[in-house]
N, CA, C and O atoms as a Tinker XYZ file with bonds, in Angstrom:
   440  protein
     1  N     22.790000  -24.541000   22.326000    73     2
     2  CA    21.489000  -25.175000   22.247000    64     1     3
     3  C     20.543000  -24.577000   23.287000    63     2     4     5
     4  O     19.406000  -24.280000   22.920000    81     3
     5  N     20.906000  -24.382000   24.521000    73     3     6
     6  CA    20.151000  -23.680000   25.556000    64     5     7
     7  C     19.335000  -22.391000   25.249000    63     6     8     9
     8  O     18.244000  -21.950000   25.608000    81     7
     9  N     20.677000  -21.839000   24.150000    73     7    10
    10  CA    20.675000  -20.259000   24.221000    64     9    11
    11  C     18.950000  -20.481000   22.874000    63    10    12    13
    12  O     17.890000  -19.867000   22.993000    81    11
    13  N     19.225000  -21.309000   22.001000    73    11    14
    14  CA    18.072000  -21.352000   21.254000    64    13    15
    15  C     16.563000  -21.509000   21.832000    63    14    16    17
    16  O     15.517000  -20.871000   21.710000    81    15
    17  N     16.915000  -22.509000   22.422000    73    15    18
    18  CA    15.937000  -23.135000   23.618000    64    17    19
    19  C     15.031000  -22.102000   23.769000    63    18    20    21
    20  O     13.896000  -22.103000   23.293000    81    19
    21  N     15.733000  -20.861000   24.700000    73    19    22
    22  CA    15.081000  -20.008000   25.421000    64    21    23
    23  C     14.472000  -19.243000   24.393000    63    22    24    25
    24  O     13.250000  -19.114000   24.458000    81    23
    25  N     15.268000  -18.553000   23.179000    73    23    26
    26  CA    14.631000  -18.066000   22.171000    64    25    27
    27  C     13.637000  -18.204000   22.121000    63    26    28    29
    28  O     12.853000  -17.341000   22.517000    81    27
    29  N     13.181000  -19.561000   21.520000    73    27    30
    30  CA    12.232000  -20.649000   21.311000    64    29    31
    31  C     11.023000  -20.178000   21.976000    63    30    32    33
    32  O     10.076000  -19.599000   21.445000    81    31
    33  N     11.247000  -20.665000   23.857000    73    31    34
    34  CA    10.229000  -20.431000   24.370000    64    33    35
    35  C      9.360000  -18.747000   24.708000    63    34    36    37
    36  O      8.199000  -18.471000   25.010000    81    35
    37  N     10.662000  -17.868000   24.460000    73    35    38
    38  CA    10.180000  -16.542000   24.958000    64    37    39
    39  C      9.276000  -16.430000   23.057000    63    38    40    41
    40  O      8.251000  -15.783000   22.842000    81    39
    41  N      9.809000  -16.992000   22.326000    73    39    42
    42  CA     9.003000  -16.417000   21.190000    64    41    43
    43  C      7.201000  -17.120000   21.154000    63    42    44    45
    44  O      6.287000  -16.496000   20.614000    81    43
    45  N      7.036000  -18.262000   21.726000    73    43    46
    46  CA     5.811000  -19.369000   22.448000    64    45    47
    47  C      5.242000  -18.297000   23.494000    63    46    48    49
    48  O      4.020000  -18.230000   23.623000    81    47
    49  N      6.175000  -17.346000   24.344000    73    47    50
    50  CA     5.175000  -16.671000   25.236000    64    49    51
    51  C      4.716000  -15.622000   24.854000    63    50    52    53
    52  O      3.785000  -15.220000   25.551000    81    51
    53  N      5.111000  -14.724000   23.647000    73    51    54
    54  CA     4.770000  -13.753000   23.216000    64    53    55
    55  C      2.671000  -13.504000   22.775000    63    54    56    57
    56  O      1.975000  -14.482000   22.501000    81    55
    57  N      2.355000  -12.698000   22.801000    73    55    58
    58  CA     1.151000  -12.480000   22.873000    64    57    59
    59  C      0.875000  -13.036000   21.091000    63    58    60    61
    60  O      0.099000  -13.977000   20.921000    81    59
    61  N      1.451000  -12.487000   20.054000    73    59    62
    62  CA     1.475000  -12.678000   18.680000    64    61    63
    63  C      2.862000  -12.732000   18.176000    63    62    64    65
    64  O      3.887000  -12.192000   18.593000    81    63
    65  N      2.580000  -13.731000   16.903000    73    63    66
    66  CA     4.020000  -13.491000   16.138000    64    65    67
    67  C      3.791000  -12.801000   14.801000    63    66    68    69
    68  O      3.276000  -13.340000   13.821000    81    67
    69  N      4.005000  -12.192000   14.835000    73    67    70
    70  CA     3.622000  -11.627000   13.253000    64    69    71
    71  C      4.796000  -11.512000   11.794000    63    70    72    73
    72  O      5.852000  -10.886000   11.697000    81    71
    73  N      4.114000  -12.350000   10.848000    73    71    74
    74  CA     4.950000  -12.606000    9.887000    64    73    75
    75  C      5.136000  -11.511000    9.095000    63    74    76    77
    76  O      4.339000  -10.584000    9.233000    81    75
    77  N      5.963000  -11.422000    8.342000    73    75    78
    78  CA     6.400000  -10.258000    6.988000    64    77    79
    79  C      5.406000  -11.063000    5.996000    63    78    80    81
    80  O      5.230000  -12.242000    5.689000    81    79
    81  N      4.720000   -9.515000    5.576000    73    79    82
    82  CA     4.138000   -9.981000    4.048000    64    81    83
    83  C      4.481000   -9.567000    3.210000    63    82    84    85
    84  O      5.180000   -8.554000    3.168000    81    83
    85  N      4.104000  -10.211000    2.274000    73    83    86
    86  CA     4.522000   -9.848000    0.363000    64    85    87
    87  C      4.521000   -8.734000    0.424000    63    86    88    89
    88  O      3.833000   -8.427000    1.397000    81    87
    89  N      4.931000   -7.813000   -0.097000    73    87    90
    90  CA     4.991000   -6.565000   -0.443000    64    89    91
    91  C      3.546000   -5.949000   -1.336000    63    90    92    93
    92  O      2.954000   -6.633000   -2.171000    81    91
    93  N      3.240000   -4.848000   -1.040000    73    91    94
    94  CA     2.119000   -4.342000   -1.922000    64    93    95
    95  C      2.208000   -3.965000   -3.798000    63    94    96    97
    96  O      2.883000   -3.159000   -4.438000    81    95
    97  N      1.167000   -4.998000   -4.196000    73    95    98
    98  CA     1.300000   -4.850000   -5.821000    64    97    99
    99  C      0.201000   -3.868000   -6.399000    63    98   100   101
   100  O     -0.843000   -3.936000   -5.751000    81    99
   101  N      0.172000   -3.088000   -7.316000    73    99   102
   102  CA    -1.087000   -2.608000   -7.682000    64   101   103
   103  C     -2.269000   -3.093000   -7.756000    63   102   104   105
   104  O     -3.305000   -2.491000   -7.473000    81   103
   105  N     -2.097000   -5.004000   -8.413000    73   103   106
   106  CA    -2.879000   -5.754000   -9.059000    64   105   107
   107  C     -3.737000   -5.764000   -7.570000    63   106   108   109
   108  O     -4.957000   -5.760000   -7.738000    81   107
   109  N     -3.314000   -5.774000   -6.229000    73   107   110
   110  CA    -3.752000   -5.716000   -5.118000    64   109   111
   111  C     -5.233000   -4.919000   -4.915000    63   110   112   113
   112  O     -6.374000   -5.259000   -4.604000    81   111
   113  N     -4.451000   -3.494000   -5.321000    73   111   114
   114  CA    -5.798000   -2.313000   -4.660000    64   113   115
   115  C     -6.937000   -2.591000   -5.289000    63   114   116   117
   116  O     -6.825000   -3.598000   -5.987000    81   115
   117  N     -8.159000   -2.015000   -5.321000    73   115   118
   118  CA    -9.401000   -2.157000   -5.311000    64   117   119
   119  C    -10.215000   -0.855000   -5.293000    63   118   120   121
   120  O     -9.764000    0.012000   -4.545000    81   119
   121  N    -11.076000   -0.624000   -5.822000    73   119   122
   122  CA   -12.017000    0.636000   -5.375000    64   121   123
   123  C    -12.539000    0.664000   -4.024000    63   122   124   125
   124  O    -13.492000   -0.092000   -3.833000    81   123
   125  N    -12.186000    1.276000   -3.155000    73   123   126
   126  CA   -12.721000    1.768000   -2.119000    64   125   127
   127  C    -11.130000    1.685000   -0.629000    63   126   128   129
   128  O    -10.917000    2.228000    0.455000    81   127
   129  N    -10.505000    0.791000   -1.419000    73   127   130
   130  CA    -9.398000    0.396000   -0.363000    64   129   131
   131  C     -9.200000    1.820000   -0.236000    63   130   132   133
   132  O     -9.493000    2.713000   -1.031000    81   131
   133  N     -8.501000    1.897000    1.214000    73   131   134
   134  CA    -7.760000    3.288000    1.497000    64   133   135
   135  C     -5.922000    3.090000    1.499000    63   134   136   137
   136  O     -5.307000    2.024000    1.454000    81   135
   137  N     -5.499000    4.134000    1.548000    73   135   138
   138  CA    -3.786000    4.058000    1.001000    64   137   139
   139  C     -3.264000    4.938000    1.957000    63   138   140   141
   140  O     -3.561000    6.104000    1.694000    81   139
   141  N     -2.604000    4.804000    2.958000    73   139   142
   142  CA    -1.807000    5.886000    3.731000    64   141   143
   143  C     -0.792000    6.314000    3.077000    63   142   144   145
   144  O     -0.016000    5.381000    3.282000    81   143
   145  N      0.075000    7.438000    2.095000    73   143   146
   146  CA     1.104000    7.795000    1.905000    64   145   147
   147  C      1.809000    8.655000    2.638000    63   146   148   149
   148  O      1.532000    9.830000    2.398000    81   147
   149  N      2.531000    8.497000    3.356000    73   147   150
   150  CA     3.123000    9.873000    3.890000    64   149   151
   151  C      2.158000    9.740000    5.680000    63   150   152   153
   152  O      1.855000    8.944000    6.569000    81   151
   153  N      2.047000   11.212000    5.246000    73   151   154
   154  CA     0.771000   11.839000    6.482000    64   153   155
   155  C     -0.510000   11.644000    5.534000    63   154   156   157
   156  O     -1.493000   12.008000    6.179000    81   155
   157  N     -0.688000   11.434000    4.912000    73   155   158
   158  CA    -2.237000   11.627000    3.745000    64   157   159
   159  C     -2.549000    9.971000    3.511000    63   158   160   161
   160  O     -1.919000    8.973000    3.160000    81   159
   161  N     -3.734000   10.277000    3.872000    73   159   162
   162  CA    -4.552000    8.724000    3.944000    64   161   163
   163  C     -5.386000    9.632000    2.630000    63   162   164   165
   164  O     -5.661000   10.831000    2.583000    81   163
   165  N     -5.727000    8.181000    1.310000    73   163   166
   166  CA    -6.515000    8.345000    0.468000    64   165   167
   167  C     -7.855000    6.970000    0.305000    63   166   168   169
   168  O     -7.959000    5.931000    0.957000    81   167
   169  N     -8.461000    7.341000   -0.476000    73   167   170
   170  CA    -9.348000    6.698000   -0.795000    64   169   171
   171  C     -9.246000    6.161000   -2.736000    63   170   172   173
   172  O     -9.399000    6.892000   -3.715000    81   171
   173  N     -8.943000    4.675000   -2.695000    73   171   174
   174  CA    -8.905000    4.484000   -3.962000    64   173   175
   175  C    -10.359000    4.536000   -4.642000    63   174   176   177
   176  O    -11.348000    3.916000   -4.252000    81   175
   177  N    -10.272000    5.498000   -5.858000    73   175   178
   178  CA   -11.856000    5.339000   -6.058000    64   177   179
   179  C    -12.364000    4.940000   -7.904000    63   178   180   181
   180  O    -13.472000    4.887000   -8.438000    81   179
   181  N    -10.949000    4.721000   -8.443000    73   179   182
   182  CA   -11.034000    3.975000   -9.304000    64   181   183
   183  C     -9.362000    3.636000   -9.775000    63   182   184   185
   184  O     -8.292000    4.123000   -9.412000    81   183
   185  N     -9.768000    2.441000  -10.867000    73   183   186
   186  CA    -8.402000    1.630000  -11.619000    64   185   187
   187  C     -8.417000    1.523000  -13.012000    63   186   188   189
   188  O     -9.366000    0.989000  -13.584000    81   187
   189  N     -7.442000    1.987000  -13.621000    73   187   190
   190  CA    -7.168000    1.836000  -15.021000    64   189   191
   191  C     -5.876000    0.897000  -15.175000    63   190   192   193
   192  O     -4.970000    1.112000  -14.370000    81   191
   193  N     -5.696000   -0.105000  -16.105000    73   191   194
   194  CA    -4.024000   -0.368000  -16.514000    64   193   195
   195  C     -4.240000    0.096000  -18.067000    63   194   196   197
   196  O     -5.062000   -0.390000  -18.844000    81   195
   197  N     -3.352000    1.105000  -18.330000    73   195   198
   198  CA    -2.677000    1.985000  -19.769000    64   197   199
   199  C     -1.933000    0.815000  -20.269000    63   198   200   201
   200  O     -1.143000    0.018000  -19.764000    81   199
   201  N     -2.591000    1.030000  -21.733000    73   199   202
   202  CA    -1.597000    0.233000  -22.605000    64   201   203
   203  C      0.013000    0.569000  -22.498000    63   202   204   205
   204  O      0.925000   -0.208000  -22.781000    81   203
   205  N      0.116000    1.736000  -22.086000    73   203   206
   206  CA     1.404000    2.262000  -21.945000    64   205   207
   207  C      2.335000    1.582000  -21.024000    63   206   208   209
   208  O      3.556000    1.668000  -21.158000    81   207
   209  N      1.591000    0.708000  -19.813000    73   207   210
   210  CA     2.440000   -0.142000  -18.751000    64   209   211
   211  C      1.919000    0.113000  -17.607000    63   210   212   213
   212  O      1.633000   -0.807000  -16.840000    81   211
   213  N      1.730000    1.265000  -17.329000    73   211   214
   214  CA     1.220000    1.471000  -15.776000    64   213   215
   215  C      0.027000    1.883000  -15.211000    63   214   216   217
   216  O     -0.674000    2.827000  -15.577000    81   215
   217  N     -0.252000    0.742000  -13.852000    73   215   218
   218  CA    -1.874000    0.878000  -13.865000    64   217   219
   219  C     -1.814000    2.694000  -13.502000    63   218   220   221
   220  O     -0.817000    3.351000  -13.202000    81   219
   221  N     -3.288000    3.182000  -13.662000    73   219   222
   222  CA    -3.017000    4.069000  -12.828000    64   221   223
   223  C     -4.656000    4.229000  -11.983000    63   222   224   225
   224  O     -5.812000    3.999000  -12.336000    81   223
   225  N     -3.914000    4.826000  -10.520000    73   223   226
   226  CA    -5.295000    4.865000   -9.901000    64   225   227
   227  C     -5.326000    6.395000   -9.340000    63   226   228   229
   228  O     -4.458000    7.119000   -8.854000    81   227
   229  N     -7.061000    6.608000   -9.693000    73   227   230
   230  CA    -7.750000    8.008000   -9.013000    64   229   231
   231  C     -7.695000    7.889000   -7.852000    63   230   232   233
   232  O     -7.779000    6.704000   -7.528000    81   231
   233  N     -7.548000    8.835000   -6.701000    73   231   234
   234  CA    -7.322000    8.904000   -5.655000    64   233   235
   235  C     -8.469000   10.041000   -4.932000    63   234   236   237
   236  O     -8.700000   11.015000   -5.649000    81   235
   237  N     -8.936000   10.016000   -4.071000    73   235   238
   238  CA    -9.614000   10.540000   -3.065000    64   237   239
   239  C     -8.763000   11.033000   -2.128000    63   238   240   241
   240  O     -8.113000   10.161000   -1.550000    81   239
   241  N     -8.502000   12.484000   -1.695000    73   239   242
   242  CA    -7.569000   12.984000   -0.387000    64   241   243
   243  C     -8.671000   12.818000    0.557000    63   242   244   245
   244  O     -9.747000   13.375000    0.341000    81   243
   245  N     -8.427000   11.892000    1.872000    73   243   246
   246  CA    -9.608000   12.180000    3.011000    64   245   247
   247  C     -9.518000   12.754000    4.052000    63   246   248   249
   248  O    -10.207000   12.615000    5.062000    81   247
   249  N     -8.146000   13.838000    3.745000    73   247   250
   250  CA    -7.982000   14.753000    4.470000    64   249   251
   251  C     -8.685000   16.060000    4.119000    63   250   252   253
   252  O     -8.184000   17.097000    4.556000    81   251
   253  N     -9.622000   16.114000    3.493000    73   251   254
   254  CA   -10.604000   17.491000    3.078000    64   253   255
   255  C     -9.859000   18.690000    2.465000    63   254   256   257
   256  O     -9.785000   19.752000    3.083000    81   255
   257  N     -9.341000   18.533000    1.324000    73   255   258
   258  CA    -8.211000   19.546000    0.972000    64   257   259
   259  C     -9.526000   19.592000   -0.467000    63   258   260   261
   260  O     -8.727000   20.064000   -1.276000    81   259
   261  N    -10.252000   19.519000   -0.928000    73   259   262
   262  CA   -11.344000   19.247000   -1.976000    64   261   263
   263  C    -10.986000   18.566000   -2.921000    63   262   264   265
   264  O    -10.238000   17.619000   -2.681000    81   263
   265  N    -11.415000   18.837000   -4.320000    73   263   266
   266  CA   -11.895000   18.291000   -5.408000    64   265   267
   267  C    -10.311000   18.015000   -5.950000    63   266   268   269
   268  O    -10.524000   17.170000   -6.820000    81   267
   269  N     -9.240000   18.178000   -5.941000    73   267   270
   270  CA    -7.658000   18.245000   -6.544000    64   269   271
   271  C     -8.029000   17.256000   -7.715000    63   270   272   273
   272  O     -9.160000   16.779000   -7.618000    81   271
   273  N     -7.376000   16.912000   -8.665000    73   271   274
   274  CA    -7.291000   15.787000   -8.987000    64   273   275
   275  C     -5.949000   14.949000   -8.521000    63   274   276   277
   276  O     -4.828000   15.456000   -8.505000    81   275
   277  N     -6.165000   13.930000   -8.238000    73   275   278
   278  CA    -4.914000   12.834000   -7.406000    64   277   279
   279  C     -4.645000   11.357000   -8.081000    63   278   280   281
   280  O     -5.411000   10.393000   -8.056000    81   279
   281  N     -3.404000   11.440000   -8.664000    73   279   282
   282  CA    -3.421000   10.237000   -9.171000    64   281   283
   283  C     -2.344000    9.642000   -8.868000    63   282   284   285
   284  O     -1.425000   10.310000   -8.392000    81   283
   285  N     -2.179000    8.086000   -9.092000    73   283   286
   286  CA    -1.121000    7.409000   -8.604000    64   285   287
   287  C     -0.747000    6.260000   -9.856000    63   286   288   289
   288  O     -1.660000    5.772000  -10.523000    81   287
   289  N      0.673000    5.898000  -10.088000    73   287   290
   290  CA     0.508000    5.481000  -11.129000    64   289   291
   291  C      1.585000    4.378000  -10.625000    63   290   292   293
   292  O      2.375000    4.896000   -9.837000    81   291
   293  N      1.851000    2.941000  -10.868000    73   291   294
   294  CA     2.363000    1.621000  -10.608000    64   293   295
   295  C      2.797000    1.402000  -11.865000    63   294   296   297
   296  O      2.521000    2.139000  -12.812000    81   295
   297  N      3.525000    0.335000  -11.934000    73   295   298
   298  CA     4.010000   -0.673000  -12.785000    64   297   299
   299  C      3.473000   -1.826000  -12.483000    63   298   300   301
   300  O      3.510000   -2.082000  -11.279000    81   299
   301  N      3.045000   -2.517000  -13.076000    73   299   302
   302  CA     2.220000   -3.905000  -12.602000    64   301   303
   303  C      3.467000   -4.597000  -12.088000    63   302   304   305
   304  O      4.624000   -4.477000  -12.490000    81   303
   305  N      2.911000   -5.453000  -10.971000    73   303   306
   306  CA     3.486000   -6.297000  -10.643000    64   305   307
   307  C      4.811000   -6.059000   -9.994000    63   306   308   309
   308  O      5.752000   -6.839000  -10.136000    81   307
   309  N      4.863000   -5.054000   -9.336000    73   307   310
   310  CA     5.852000   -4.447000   -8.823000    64   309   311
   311  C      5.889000   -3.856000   -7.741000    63   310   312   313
   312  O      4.942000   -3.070000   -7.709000    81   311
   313  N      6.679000   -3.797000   -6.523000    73   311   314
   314  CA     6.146000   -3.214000   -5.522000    64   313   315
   315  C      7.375000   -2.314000   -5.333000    63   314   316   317
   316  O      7.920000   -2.147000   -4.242000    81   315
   317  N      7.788000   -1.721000   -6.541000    73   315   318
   318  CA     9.306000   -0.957000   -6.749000    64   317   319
   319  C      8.137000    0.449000   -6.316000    63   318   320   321
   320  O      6.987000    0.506000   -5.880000    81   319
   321  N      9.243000    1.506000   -6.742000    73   319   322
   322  CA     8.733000    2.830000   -6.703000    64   321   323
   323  C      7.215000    3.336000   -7.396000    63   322   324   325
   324  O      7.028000    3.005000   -8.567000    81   323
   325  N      6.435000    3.909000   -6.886000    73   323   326
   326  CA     5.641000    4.651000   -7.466000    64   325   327
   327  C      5.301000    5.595000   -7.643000    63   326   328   329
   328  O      5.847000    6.270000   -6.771000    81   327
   329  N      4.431000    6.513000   -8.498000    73   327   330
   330  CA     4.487000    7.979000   -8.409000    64   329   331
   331  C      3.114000    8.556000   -8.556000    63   330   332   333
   332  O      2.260000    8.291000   -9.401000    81   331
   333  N      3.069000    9.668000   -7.237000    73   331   334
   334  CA     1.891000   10.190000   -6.823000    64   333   335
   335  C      1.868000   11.812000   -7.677000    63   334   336   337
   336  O      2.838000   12.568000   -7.627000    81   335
   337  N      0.674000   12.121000   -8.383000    73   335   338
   338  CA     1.031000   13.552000   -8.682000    64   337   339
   339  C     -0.244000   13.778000   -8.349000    63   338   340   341
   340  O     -1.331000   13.204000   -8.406000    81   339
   341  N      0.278000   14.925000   -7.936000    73   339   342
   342  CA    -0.694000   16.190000   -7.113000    64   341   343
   343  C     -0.161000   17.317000   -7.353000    63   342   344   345
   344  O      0.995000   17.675000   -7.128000    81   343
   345  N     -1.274000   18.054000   -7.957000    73   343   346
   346  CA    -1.315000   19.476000   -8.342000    64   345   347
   347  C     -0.283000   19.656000   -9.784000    63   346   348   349
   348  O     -0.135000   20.805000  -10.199000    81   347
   349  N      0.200000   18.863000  -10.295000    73   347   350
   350  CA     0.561000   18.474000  -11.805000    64   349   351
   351  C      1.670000   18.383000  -10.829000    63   350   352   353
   352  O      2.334000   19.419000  -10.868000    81   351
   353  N      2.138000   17.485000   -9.924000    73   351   354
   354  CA     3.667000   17.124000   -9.932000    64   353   355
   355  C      3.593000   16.137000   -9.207000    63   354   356   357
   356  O      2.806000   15.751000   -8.344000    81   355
   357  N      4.840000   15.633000   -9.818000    73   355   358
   358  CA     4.853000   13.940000   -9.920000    64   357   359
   359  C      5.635000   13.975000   -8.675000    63   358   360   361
   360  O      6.385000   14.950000   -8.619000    81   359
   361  N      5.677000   13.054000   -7.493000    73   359   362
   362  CA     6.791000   12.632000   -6.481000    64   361   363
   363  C      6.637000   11.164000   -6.230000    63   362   364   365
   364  O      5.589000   10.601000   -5.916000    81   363
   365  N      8.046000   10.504000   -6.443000    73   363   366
   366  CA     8.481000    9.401000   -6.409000    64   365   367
   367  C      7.951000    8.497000   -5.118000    63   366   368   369
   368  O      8.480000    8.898000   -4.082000    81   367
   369  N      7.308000    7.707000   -4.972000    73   367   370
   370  CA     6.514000    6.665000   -3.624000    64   369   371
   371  C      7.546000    5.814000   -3.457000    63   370   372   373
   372  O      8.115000    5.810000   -4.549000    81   371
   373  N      8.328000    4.822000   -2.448000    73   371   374
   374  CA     8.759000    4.061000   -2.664000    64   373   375
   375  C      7.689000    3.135000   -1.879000    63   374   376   377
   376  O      7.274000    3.456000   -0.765000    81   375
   377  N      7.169000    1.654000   -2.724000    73   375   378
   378  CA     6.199000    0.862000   -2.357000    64   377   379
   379  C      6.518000    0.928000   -1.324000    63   378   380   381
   380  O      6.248000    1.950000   -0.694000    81   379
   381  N      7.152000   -0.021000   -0.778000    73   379   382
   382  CA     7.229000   -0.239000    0.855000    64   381   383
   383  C      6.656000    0.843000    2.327000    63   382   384   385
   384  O      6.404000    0.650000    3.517000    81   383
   385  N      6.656000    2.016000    1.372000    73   383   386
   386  CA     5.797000    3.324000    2.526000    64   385   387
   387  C      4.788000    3.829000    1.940000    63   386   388   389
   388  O      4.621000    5.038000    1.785000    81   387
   389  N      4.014000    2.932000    1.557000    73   387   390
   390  CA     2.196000    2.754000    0.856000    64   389   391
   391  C      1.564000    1.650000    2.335000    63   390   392   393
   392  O      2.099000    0.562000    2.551000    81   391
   393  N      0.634000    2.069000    3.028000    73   391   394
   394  CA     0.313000    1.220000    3.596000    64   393   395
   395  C     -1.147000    1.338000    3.118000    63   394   396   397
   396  O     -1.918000    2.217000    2.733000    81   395
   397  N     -1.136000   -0.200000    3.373000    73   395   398
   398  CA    -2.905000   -0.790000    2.650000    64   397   399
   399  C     -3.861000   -1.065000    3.337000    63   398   400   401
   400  O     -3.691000   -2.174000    3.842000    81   399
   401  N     -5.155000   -0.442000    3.727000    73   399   402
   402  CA    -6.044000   -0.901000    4.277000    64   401   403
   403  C     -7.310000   -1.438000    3.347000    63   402   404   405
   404  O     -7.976000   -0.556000    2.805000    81   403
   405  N     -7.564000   -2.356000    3.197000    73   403   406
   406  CA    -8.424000   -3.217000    1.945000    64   405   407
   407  C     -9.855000   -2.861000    2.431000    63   406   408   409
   408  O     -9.869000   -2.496000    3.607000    81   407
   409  N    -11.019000   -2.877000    1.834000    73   407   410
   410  CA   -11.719000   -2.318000    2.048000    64   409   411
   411  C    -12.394000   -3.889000    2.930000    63   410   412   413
   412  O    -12.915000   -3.625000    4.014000    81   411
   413  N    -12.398000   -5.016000    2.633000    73   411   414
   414  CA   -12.573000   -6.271000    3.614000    64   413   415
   415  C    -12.103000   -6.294000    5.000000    63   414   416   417
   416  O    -12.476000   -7.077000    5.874000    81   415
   417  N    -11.053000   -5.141000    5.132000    73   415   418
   418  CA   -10.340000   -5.357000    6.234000    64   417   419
   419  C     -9.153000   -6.559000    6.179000    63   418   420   421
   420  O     -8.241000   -6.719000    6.991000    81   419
   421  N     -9.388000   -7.196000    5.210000    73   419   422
   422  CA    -8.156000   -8.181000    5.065000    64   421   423
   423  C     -6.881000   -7.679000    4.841000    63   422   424   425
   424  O     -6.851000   -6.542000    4.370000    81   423
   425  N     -6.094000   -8.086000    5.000000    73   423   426
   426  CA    -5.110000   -7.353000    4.068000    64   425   427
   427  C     -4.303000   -8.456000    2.660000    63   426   428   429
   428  O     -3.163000   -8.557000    2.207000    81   427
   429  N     -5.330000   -8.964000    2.438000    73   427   430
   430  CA    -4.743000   -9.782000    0.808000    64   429   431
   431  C     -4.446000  -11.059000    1.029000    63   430   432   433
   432  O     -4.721000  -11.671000    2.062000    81   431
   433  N     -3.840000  -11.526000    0.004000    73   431   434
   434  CA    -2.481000  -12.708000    0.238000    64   433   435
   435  C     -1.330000  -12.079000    0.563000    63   434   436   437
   436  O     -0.798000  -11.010000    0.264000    81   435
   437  N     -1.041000  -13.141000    1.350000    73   435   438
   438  CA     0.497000  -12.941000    1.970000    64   437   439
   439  C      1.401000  -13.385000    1.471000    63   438   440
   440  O      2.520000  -13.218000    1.956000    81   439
């Protein structure tokens, strides 16, 4: 009981506690949000969902590499794998190493 105790209070003195959030869904992004993959931060700059199943979104490189075309393609409602192709080739995302910066600065529901 002690040993919790202290837990307890050292977690009360901490500056912040910060919770785990939901995982990132497509239904999430937005035009203008930015997307860190990798080393490459993008700019979402539009959204489609394909009758086919998966949304897919245009991408902006804002690392100045020019005009490429960049696309990213989801499964709704899923924060499983996704796939980025660049330069006609597809490479597998796993959601969880997509980080989201919302264009509110919010970062969503949690």
């Amino acid at each position: 009981m002690k040993r919790l105790w202290r837990r307890f209070h050292r977690l009360l003195g901490q500056s912040r506690i910060v919770l785990p959030r939901r995982a990132l869904h497509p239904e999430d992004l937005r035009p203008g949000d930015r997307l860190e993959i990798g080393e490459a931060v993008f700019r979402v700059r539009g959204a489609l969902y394909l009758n086919s199943g998966p949304w897919a979104f245009r991408l902006e490189d804002l690392g100045g590499t020019g005009p490429r075309p960049i696309r990213l393609l989801a499964a709704p409602e899923s924060p499983g794998s996704w796939t980025l192709i660049r330069d006609g080739r597809g490479v597998e995302v796993p959601g969880e190493c997509v980080r989201w910066f919302p264009v509110g600065g919010e970062a969503g529901p949690a």
